[in-house]
matplotlib code that plots the C-alpha trace (Angstrom):
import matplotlib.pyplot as plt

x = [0.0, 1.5, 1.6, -0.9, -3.5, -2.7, -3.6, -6.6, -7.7, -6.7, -8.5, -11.6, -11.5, -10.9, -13.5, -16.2, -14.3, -14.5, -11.2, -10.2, -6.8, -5.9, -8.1, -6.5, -2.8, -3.3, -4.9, -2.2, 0.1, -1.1, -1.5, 2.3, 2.8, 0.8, 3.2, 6.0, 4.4, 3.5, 7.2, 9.1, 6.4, 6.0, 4.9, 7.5, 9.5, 9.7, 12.6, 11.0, 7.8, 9.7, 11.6, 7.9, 7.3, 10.1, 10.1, 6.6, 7.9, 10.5, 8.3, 6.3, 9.6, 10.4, 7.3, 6.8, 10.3, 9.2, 5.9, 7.5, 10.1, 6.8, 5.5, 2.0, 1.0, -2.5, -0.4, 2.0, -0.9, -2.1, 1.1, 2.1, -1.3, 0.0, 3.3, 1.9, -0.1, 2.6, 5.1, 2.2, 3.7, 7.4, 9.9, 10.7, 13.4, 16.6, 17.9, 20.7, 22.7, 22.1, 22.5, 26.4, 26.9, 25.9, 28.1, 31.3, 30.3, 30.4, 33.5, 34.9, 34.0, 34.9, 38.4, 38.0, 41.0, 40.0, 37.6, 38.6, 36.7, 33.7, 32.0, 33.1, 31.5, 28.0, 27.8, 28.1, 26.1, 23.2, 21.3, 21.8, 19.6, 17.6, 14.5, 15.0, 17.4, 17.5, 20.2, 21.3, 22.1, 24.0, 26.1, 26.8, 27.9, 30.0, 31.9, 32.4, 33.8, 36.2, 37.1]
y = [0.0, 3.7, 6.6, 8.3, 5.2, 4.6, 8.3, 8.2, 5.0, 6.8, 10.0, 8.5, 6.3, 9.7, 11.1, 8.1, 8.6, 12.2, 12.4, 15.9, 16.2, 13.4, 14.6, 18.1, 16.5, 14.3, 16.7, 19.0, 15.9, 15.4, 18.9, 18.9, 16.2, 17.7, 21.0, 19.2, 17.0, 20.2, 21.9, 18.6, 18.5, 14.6, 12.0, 11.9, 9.0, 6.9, 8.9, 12.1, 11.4, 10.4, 13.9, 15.1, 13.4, 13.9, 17.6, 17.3, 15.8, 18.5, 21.1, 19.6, 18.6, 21.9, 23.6, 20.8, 22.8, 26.3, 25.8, 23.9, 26.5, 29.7, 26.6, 26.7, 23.2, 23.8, 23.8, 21.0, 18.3, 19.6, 19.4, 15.8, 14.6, 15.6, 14.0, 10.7, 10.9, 11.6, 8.6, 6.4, 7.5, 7.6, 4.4, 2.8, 4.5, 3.1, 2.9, 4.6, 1.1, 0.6, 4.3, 3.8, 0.8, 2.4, 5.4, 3.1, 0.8, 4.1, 5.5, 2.0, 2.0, 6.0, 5.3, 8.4, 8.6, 12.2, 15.4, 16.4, 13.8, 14.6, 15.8, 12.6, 10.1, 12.4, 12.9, 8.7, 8.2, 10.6, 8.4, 5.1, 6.5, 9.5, 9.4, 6.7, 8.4, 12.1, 13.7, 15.9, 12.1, 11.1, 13.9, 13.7, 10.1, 11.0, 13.5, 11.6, 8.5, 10.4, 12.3]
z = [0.0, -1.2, 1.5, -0.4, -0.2, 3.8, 4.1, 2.1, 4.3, 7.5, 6.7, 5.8, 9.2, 11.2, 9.6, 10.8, 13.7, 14.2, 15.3, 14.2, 15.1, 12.8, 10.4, 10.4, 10.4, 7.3, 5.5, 6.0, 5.3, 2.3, 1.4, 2.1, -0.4, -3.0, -3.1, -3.0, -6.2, -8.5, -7.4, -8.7, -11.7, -11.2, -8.8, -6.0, -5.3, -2.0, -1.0, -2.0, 0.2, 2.9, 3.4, 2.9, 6.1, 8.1, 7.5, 8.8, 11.7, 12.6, 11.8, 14.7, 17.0, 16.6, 17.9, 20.4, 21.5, 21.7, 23.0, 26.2, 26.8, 26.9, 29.2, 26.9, 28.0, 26.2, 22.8, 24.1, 24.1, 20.7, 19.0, 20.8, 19.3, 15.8, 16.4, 17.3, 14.0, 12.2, 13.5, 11.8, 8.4, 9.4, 9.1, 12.3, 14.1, 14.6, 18.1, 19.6, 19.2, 15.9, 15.0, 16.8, 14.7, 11.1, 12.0, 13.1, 10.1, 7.2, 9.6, 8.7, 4.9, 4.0, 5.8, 7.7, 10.6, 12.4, 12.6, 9.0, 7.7, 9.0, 6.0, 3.8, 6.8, 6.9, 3.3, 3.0, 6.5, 6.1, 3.3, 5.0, 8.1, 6.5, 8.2, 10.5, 13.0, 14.4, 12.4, 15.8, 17.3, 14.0, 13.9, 17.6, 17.1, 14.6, 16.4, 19.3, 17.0, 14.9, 17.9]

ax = plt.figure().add_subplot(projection="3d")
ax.plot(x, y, z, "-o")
ax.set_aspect("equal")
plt.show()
């Protein structure tokens, strides 16, 4: 089953449901996927869907962020709601083991032997765990393994 046919299923089932925070965060999902769609002028690949989602996601992290720090817990519980829906769509996230592992792994395979390889191990790291690890953890491990 395609994103865009989960969603479709999902939005109709929210909307039996009445659940209207789901409702409102597929729409805008799909909304999201549409733009990006029209801007490429073709039907987006897996990949390109996936970055459609995982910006959603930040977008949402991010807020999530500032609305803790002005201590607006009215907002917080709105925008955890959103995130929850949103994880539906995203791959499973890989744990802070296996993140270590693919990082030591590319470290391994790009030969990189200090900090001024950095940019050679994220440029061959970043699409083995785009969207399925927090880039802030990646690049973290990174600099603590080439350290």
């Amino acid at each position: 089953m395609s994103l865009l046919d989960s969603l479709n299923t999902d939005m109709i089932t929210a909307m039996k449901a009445k659940d209207k925070t789901t409702l409102s965060v597929i729409r805008m999902i799909k909304a999201a996927l549409q733009n990006e769609k029209i801007e490429v002028g073709r039907d987006l690949t897996d990949a390109e869907e996936l970055g459609v989602i995982t910006r959603e996601m930040k977008q949402r992290k991010e807020s999530l962020e500032e609305f803790e720090k002005a201590n607006r817990e009215d907002l917080v519980t709105g925008v955890k709601a959103e995130i929850a829906v949103v994880e539906k769509y995203m791959p499973k996230q890989m744990d802070d083991a296996a993140i270590k592992q693919t990082v030591q792994d590319t470290i391994t395979e790009v030969g990189a032997t200090g900090k001024a390889d950095f940019g050679k191990v994220m440029k061959a790291l970043m699409p083995k765990v785009k969207g399925k690890a927090d880039g802030a953890k990646v690049n973290a491990y990174v600099k603590e393994l080439l350290g």
